[in-house]
Structure formats: C-alpha cells, structure tokens
C-alpha positions in Angstrom: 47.7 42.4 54.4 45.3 40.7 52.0 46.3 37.2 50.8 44.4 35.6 47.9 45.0 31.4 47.9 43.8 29.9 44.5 42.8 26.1 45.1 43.0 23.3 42.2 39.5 21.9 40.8 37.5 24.8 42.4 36.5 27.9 41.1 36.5 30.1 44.2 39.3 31.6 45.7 40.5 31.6 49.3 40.6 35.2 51.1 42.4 35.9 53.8 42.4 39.1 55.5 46.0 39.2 57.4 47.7 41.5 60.5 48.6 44.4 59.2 51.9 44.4 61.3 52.4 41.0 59.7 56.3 39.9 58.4 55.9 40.0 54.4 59.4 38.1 54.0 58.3 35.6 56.8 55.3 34.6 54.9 56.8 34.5 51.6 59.2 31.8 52.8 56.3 30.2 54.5 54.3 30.1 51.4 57.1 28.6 49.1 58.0 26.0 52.2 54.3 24.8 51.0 54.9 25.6 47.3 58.0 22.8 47.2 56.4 20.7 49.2 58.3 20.9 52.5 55.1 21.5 54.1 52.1 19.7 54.0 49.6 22.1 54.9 50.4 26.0 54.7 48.4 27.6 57.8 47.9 30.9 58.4 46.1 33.3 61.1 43.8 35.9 60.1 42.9 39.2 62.1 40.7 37.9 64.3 43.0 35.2 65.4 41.2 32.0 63.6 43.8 29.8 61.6 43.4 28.2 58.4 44.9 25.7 56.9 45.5 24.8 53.0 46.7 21.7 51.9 50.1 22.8 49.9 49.1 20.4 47.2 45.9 21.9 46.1 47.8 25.4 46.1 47.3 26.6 42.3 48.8 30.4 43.5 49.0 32.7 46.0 48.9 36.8 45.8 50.1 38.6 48.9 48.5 42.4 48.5 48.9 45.6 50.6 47.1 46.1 53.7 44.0 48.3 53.8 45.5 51.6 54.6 47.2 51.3 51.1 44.6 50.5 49.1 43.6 53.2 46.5 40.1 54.3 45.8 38.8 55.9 43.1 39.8 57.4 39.7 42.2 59.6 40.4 46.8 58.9 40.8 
C-alpha cells in the first residue's frame, strides 16, 4: 500500500511505500488519532522495516492508495 503524507511549509511530499498485507482500517484510525491530535507523532513502518515518524501537526493530508499489484498501467480499462 502506497501512502502519500503532505507536510505544511514544504513543497515535497512524504512517500511511503507500505506492506502490502497491511490493515487499511487500522491505519486509517491511526492516521486520524494524529489528525485530532491525540498523537503527537504519526509513525509508520515501511517494507523494509525502517519507521518513520511525522509530527501530526505539520500533517497538511494524507492519501492511502492501493498496493502495487493494483495499480493500472497503460491506456486501456
């Protein structure tokens, strides 16, 4: 699963590439426990096991796509 995490006062966004066997509802409520603020920071392990952490206040949005073997390519429907 690919998550996209926009940060306040910078340009770039964060990308995070995510286990593909990965809870979807689980990380929702994780994201909107940093969202409200009931977290501080939002961490989150990528594929190769390294964690990252966000500070939940510089959160501007966060997009939660589908894993690779979803992903479309090409013209075609």
């Amino acid at each position: 699963m690919d998550v996209r995490i926009g940060v306040t006062q910078t340009p770039r966004e964060i990308s995070i590439e995510l286990a593909d066997d990965l809870d979807r509802s689980a990380l929702k409520k994780q994201i909107e426990a940093a969202l409200t603020g009931a977290v501080e920071v939002l961490w989150l392990t990528d594929k190769k096991g390294r964690d990252i952490a966000v500070s939940a206040a510089k959160i501007a949005f966060v997009e939660l796509g589908a894993s690779d073997g979803e992903r479309r390519i090409g013209f075609g429907g």
